[in-house]
C-alpha positions as CSV (number, residue, x, y, z in Angstrom):
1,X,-71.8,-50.0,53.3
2,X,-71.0,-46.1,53.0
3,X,-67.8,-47.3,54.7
4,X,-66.5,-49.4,52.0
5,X,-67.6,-47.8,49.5
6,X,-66.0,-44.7,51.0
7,X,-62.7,-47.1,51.7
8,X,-62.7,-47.6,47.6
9,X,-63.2,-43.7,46.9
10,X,-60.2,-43.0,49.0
11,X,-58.5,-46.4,47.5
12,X,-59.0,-45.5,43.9
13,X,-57.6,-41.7,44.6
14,X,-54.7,-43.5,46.1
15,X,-54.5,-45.9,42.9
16,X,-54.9,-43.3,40.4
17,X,-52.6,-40.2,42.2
18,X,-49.8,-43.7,42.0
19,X,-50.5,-43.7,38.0
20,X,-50.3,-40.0,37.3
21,X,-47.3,-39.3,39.7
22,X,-45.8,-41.8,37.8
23,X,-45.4,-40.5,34.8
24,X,-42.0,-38.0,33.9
25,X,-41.2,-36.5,31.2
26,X,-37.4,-36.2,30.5
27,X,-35.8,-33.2,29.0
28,X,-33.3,-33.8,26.0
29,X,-29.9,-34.3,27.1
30,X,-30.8,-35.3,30.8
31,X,-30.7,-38.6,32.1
32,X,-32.2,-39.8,35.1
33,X,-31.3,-42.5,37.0
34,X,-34.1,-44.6,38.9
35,X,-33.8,-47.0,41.7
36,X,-35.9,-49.7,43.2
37,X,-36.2,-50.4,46.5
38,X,-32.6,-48.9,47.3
39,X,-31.0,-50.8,44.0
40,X,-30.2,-49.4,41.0
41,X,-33.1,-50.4,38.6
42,X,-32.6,-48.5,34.7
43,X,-31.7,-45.2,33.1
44,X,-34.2,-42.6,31.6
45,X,-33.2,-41.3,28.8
46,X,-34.8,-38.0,26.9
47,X,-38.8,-38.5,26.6
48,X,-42.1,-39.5,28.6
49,X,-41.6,-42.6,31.6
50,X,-43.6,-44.2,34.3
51,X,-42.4,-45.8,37.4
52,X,-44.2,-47.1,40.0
53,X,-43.7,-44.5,42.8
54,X,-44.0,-46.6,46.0
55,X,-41.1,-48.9,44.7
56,X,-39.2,-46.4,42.7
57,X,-38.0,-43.3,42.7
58,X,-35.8,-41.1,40.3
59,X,-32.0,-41.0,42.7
60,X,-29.9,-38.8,40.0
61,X,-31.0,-35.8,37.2
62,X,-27.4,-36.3,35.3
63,X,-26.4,-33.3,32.3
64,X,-25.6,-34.9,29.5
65,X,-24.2,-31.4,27.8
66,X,-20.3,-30.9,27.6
67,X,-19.8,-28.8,31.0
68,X,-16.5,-26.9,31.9
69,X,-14.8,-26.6,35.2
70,X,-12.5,-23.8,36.2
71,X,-10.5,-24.3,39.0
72,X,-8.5,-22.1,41.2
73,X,-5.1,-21.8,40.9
74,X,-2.6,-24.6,42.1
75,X,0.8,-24.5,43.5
76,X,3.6,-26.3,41.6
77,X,7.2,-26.9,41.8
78,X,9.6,-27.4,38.7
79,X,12.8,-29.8,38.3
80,X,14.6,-26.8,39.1
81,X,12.9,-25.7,42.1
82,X,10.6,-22.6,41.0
83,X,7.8,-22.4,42.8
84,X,4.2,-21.1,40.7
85,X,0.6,-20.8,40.4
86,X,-1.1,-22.5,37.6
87,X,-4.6,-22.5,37.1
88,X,-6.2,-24.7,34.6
89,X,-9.7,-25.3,32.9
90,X,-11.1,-28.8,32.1
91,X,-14.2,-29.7,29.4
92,X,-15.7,-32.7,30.1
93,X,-19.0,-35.3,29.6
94,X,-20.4,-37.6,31.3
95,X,-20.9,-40.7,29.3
96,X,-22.4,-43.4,31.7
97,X,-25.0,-42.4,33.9
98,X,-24.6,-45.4,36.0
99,X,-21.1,-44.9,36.9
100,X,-21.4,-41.4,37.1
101,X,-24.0,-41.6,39.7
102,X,-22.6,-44.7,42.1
103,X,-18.4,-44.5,40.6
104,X,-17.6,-41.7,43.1
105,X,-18.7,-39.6,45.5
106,X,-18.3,-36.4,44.3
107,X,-17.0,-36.2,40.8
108,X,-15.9,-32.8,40.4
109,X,-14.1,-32.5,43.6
110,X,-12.4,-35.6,42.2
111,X,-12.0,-34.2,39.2
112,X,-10.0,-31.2,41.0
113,X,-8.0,-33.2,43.2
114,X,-6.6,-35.3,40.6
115,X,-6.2,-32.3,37.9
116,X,-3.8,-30.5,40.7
117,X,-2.1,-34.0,41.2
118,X,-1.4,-34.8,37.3
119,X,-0.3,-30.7,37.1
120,X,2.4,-31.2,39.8
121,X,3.8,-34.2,38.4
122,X,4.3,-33.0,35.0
123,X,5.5,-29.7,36.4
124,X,7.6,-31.5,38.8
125,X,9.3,-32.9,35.1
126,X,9.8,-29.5,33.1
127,X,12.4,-26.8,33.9
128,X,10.6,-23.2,34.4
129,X,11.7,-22.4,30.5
130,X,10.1,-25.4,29.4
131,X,7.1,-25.2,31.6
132,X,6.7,-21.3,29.5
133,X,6.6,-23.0,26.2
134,X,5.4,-26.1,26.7
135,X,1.5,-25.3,27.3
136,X,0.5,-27.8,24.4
137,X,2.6,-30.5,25.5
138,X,1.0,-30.3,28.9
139,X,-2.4,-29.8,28.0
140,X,-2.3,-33.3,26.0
141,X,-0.6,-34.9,28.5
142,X,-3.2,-34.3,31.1
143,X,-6.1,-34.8,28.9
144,X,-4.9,-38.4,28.9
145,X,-3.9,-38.7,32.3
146,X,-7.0,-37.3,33.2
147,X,-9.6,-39.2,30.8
148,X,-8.4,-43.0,31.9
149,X,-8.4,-41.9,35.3
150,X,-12.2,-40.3,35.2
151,X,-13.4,-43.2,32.5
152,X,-14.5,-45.4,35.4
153,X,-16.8,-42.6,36.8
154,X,-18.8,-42.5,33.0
155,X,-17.0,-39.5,32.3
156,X,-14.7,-38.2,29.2
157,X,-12.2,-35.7,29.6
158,X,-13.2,-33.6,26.2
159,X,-9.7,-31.0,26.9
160,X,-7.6,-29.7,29.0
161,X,-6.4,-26.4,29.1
162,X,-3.6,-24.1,31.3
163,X,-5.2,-20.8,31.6
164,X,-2.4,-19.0,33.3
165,X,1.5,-19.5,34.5
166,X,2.4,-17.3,37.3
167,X,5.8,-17.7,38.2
168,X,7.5,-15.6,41.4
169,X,7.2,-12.3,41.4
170,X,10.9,-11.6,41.0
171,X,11.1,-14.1,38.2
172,X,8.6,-12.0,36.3
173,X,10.3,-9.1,36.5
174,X,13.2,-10.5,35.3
175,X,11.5,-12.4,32.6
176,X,9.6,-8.6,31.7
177,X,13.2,-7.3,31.6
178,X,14.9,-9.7,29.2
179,X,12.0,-9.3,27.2
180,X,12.1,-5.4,27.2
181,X,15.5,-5.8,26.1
182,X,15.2,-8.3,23.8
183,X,12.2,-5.8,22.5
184,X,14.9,-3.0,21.8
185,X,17.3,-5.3,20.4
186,X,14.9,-5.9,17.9
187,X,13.5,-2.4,17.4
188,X,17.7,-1.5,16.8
189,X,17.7,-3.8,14.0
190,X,15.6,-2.6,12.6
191,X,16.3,1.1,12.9
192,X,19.7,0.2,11.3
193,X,18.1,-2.0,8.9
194,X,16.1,1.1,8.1
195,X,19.1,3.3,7.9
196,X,21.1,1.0,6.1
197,X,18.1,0.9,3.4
198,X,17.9,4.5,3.5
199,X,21.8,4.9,2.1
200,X,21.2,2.1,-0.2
201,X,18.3,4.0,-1.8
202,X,20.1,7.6,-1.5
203,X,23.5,6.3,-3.0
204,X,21.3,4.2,-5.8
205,X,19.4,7.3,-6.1
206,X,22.9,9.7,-6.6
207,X,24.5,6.8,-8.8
208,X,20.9,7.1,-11.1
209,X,21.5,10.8,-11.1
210,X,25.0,10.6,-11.9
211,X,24.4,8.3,-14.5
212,X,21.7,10.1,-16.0
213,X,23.8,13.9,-15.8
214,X,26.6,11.8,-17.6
215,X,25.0,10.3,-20.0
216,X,23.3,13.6,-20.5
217,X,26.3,15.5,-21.0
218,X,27.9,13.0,-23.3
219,X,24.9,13.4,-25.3
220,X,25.6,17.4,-25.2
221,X,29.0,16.9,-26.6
222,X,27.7,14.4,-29.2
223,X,25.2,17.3,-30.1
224,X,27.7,19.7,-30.2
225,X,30.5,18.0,-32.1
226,X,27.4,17.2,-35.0
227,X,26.5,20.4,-35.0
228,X,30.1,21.9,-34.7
229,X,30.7,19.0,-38.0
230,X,27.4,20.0,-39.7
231,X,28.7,23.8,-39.6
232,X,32.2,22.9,-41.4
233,X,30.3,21.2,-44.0
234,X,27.9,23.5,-44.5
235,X,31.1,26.3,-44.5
236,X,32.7,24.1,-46.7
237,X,30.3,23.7,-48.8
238,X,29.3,27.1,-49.7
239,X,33.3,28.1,-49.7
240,X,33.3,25.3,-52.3
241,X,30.3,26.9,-54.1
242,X,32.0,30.1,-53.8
243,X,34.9,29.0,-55.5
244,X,32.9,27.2,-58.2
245,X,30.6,30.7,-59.1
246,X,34.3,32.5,-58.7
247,X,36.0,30.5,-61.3
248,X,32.6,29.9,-63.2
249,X,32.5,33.6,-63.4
250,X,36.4,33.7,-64.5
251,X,35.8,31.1,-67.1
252,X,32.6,33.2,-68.2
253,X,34.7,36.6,-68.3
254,X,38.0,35.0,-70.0
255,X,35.4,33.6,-72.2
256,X,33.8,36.9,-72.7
257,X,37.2,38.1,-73.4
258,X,38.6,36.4,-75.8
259,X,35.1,36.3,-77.4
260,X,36.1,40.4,-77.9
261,X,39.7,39.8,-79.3
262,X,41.0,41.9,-76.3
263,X,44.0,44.1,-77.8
264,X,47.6,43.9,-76.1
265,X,46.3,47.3,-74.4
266,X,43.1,45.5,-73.0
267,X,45.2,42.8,-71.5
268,X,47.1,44.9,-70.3
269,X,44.6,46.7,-68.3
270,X,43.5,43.9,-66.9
271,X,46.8,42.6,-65.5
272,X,46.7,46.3,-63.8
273,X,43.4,45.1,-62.5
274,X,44.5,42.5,-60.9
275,X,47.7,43.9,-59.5
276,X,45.1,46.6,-57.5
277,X,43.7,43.6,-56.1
278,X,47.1,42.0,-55.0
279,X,48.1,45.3,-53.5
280,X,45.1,45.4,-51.4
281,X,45.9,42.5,-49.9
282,X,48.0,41.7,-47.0
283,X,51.2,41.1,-48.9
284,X,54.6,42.9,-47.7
285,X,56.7,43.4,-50.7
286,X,54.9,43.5,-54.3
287,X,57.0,43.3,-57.7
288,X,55.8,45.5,-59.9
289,X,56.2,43.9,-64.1
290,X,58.1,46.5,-66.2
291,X,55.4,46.2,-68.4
292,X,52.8,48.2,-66.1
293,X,55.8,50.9,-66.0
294,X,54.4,52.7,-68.6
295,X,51.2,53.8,-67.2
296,X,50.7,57.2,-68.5
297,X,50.2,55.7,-72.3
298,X,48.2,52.4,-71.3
299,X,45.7,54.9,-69.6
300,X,45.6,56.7,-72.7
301,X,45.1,53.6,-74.8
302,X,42.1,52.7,-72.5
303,X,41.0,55.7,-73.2
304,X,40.7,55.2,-76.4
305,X,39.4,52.3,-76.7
306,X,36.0,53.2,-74.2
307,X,35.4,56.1,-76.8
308,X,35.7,53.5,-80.0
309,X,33.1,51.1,-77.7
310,X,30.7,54.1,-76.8
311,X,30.7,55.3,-80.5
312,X,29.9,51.5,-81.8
């Protein structure tokens, strides 16, 4: 009796450690892949399970995230026979457990293989100028070489990229010296382009400052002819006054004159006035009237006719 009932102890920890081992719990973006008796049986996906251990057991933990493989550089050939190392990088996902875990042995040495075989046969296509500048056009068209070739192992080529170019040694210092050149060709240009901007600004810069000392000097003369014109009018003006008080003053005194009813003695003095002013001037030869030739008795006669005016 003890010996069965020790024979269902040991039985029932046998039964229950089969139910607890049972259970898993799968992490999010895992997937496990469980098999029965040697056959492929279902897929786990993210949350808790429970097989039935005897019978079944978990073959494959597949990553679900995007992963990214960097392989080592690979030696290719171009059309025209330049040998270089290109290395490249892949991103891709598995999509299918299933065929991920029983489509190939070991996908990402198959994933390598075929990434250096797609690389030579593009190369092998492109000329070593073409095979510099045409990274894009290579990256695409190994992505889709690449992702139909992997799609029956559940996986999906996400993108392809060429990390480096590495042609021959001597070809890159060639390549270094056309660019250094083409680098001073450029820096040239634009020295003289400087330069040539430079005059354009100095000789815009003179023309300005020509124009503006022109334009400065015609108004000088403008200026100076008004000012020379406003002087001969003013001059003009005040000779013309001048005139006007001289004769005003000559009508006044004739006026004055004849106001007095001037004798023939008077008038006669006065025509001796003005012949002292003729002779001061600058005439040569002066004609004297015979009239004036009796000087003695017109002085006399003026004389005579201040005492009459004091004595009035």
């Amino acid at each position: 009796m003890e010996i069965f009932i020790g024979f269902l102890v040991v039985l029932f920890g046998i039964l229950l450690l089969i139910v607890v081992g049972g259970f898993r719990i799968v992490p999010q973006s895992k997937a496990y892949v469980v098999e029965r008796l040697g056959s492929y049986s279902r897929t786990w996906n993210d949350g808790l399970h429970w097989h039935f251990i005897i019978l079944e057991h978990v073959v494959q933990i597949v990553n679900l995230k995007e992963q990214v493989s960097d392989f080592k550089p690979q030696p290719v050939i171009t059309r025209d026979n330049v040998t270089m190392q290109i290395d490249t990088v892949v991103f891709h996902q598995i999509t299918d457990s299933k065929l991920f875990a029983y489509g190939v042995t070991n996908p990402m040495s198959a994933i390598e293989n075929l990434t250096a075989t797609t690389l030579r046969n593009i190369i092998g296509e492109l000329e070593l100028d073409e095979t510099l500048t045409s990274r894009d056009v290579i990256n695409t068209r190994m992505r889709a070489i690449l992702d139909e070739a992997t799609d029956p192992w559940g996986i999906k080529i996400n993108r392809v990229e060429v990390k480096n170019i590495l042609p021959p040694r001597d070809i890159q210092e060639a390549m270094e010296k056309q660019m250094r050149a083409e680098r001073e060709r450029r820096a040239a240009i634009l020295t003289a382009e400087g330069q040539k901007q430079a005059a354009i600004l100095s000789a815009e810069g003179e023309k300005q400052a020509a124009i503006l000392r022109a334009e400065a000097n015609k108004q000088s003369q403008i200026l100076a002819a008004e000012a020379e014109k406003e002087s001969k009018i003013r001059r003009a003006e005040g000779e013309a006054d001048a005139i006007v008080k001289v004769q005003t003053a000559t009508a006044e005194g004739l006026k004055v004159l004849n106001a007095s009813a001037p004798t023939q003695q008077v008038l006669t003095l006065k025509a001796y006035e003005t012949f002292i002013k003729v002779a001061d001037g600058q005439a040569t030869k002066i004609i004297i009237p015979s009239e004036i030739q009796n000087l003695a008795g017109l002085i006399a006669s003026a004389t005579e006719i201040a005492k009459k005016d004091e004595k009035k």
